[in-house]
MIMIRO-639611 format. One record per residue (C-alpha): residue in one letter; x, y, z. Coordinates in steps of 0.02 Angstrom, whole numbers, plus 50000, padded with zeros to 5 digits. Example, Ala and Ser with C-alpha at 12.3 -4.5 7.8 and 13.67 -1.06 7.14 Angstrom:
! residues 2
A506154977550390 S506844994750357 
END
This chain:
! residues 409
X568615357759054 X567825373259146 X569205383559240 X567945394859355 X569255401359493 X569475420559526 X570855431759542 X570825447659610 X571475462159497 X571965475859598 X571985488559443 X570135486059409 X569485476559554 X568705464759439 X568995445159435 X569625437159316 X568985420259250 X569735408359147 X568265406059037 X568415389758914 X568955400858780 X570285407758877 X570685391158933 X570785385558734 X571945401958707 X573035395358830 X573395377258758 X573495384458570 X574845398458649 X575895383358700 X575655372958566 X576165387358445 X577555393058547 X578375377458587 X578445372658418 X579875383658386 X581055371758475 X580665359158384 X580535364958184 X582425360758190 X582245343658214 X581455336458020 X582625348857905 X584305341657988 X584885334757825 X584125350957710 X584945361557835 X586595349857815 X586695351457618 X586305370357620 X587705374557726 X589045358957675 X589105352357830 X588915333457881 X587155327557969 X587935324858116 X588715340258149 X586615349758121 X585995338158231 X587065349958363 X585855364658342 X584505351758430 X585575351958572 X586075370658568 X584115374458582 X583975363258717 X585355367458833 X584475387658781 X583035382658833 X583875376958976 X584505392259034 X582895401358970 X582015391459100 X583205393159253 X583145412759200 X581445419259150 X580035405959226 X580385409859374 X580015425559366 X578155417659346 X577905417059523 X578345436859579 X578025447359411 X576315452059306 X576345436259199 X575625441559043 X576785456259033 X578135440759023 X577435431958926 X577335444958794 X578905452558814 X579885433058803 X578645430658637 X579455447258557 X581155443058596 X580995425558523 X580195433058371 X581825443758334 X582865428658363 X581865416458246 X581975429458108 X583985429858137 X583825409658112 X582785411357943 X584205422757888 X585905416957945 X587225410457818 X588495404057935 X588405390058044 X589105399558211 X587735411858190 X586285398858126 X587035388258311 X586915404558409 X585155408458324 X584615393058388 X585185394258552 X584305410258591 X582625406358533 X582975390158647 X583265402658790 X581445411758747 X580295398358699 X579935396258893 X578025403558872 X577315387658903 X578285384359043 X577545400559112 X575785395659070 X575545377059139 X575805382959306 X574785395659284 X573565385759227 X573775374159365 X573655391959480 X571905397859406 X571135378359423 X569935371459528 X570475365859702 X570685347059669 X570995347959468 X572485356559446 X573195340159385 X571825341059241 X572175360359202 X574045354359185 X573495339159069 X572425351558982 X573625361158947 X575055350258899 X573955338058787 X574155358558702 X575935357458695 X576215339958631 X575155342858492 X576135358458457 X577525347858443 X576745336358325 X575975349358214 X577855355958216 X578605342458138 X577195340258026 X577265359257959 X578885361057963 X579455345057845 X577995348757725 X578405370357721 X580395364257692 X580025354057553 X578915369057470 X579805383557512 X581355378957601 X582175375957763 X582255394157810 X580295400357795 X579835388757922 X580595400558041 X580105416257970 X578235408057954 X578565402858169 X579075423958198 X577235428958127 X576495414558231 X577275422358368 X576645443258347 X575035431958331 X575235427158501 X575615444758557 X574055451758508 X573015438258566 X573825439758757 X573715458158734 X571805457558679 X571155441958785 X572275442558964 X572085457659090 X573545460159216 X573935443559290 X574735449359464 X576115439359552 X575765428459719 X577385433159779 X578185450159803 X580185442959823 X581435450959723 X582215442459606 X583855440359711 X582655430959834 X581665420759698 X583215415759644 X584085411559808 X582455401559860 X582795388659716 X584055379859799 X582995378759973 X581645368259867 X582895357259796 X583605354259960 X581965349960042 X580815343259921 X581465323559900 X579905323259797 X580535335459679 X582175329759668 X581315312359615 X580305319559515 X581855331459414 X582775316659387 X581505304259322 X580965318059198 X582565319459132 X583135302159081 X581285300958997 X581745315958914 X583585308458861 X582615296858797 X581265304758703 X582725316458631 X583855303058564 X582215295058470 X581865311958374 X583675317658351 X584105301858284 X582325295958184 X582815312058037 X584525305358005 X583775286458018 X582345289657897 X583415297957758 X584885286057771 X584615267857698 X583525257457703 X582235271957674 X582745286957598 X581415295657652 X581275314957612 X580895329457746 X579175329957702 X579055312057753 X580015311457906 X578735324457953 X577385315657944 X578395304358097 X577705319258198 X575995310258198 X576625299358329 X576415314658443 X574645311258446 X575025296658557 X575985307858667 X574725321058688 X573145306358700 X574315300958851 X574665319258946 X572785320758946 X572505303459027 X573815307659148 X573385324259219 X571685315659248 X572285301959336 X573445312059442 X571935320659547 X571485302359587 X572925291359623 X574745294259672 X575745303759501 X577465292059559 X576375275259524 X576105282159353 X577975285959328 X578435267959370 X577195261359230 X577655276359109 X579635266659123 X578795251659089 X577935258358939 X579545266358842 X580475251658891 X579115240958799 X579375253958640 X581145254558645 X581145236358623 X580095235058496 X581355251558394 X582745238258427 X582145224058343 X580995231658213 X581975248158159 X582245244557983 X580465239757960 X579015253557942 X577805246358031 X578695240658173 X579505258358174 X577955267258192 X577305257958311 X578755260058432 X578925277358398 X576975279258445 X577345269658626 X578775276658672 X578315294458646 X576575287458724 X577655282558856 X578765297458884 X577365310158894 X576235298859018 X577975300159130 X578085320659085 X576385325059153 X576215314859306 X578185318859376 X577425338359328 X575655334959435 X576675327059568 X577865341359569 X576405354059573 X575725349559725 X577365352659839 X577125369859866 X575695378359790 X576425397059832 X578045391059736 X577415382759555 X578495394459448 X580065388659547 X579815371459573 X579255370459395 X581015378759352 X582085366559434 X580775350359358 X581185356859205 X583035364359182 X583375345659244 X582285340359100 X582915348858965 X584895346459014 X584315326759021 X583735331658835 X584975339458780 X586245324458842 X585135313658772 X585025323158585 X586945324058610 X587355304458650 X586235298158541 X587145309358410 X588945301358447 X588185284458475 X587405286258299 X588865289258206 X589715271358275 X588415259658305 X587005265758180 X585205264858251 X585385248658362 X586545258858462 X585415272858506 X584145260958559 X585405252958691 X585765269458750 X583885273058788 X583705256258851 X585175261258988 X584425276058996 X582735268559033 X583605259259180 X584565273959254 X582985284659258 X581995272259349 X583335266359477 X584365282159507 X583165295459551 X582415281159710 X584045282459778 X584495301459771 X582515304859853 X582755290659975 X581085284859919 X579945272759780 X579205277859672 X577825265459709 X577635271459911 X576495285059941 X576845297260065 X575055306660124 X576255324760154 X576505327059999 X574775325259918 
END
């Protein structure tokens, strides 16, 4: 895709353009960065034996990045919409470097949870970047530039688990960190080198950013749709990958971390779907695509139930319902893009703090649910889940998700 819109730089009163290689920059900077949320989630049972602890109780630091993240979202992005964003960008990408070189080193578990909280709270660059990428597109493609973009940051994901099971099993659980630190200084110099100044569209304090938050929730049914929807997907996308590690390694498979890895693949479905959907979304209504997105991970979920203890069957729900999950992502993301184009950072803050807390319940359910009822029980949970998410969030917005409202296009 060709990204050909102009900004005005008032230091050098030149435009910038985001040139296809800028554009490629862009989804490899949140591919790379994201990743570092989710390294955690294939060395749960290395990290377990290292440090004595049971499976269960790692699985927590999934949720402690999450609920960081979290906060890293409702704190930093939306700072997006009223500060120079690369100078954000690069300052969040140092501070998460510190804080995945305090993961790669700490002994105790209160630290290693705390290490993983914070560099939750400061991998939020790609939150920062889709809208922005959605900001520098085309009038009438910004849900492309946002499918673009995120097709980036679901492969990141994938190659995460990938790299990080097959690094473990080579060098341990602790380089993948340190090796995710010089990814990040990588990043650094490649915003520092490639991006000019990227000036703000609003000039509101932060006091006022933050204060205008709760005005968009208030008055944006759309978004609160939207928010909601997101986050049971989420819930249920988390309690899949929280759950598959401990799954894979337990009986009947035995499967090592390198392995379980290798279960990253099924990202490629994921990202194969955020490109179809950010397509789609410049040509028909985003909420139709969230109703079949339900009906998608509903399908997979099904298929985990009965087929769980069986490779095959395994992959192949793992493939549709993080298919399904990401198709859902993108197009609640397009829809809640084209609210208020003035306001992207912000309304992408509240889309996705209620995303990630959804995650981060999700990681944490599936977690106690595991421990009782095994893997059957996690896929009841995301079968409720399923339900909830489609149901709930028509009720709260007073509208379908299926009815079309011309406004807000």
């Amino acid at each position: 895709m060709t990204v050909n819109r102009r900004q005005q730089l008032p230091q050098a009163g030149a435009p910038v353009v985001l040139t296809p290689l800028l554009a490629r920059f862009l989804a490899a900077a949140t591919a790379i960065s994201v990743a570092n949320l989710y390294y955690v989630q294939p060395l749960l049972r290395p990290i377990s034996q290292s440090l004595g602890i049971a499976p269960a109780t790692a699985g927590l630091l999934v949720t402690f990045s999450q609920l960081g993240y979290a906060l890293g979202l409702f704190t930093f992005v939306p700072l997006g919409d009223s500060t120079d964003r690369r100078k954000t960008i690069v300052a969040l990408l140092g501070a998460v470097t510190l804080f995945l070189l305090l993961v790669a080193v700490a002994t105790p578990w209160w630290l290693l949870s705390v290490g993983a909280f914070l560099v939750g709270m400061t991998t939020v660059v790609p939150q920062i970047i889709v809208p922005l990428a959605a900001d520098l597109a085309e009038p009438g493609r910004s849900g492309q530039a946002v499918g673009m973009v995120m097709s980036g940051l679901l492969l990141g994901i994938l190659a995460s688990r990938v790299f990080s099971g097959y690094l473990a099993e080579w060098l341990g659980w602790r380089a993948v960190f340190a090796a995710g630190a010089v990814l990040s200084l990588g990043l650094i110099a490649g915003f520092l080198w490639l991006f000019p100044p990227l000036p703000p569209r609003s000039r509101m304090s932060y006091r006022e950013l933050m204060g205008s938050i709760w005005r968009l929730v208030r008055t944006t049914p759309a978004l609160r749709e939207a928010s909601l929807s997101g986050a049971a997907l989420f819930a249920i996308f988390s309690a899949l990958w929280t759950t598959l590690a401990l799954h894979l390694t337990a009986p009947p498979f035995h499967y090592g971390s390198g392995v379980v890895g290798l279960f990253g693949l099924a990202g490629l479905a994921g990202a194969t779907m955020a490109s179809l959907a950010g397509r789609l979304a410049d040509r028909r209504p985003p909420e139709q695509q969230v109703a079949q997105a339900y009906l998608l991970t509903a399908v997979g979920v099904a298929i985990l139930a009965v087929g769980g203890d069986h490779l095959i069957p395994l992959v192949i729900g793992v493939l549709v319902v993080d298919g399904g999950c990401m198709f859902g992502h993108v197009s609640n993301q397009s829809r809640v893009y084209q609210q208020n184009p003035e306001a992207k950072s912000r309304l992408n803050t509240v889309y996705m703090v209620i995303y990630f807390l959804g995650g981060s319940l999700g990681s944490w359910w599936a977690l106690l649910v595991y421990q009782h009822w095994n893997w059957l029980g996690v896929t009841l949970l995301q079968l409720a889940l399923a339900g909830a998410g489609y149901w709930l969030p028509r009720r709260i917005g007073g509208r379908s998700f299926i009815a079309r409202r011309p406004a807000n296009r």
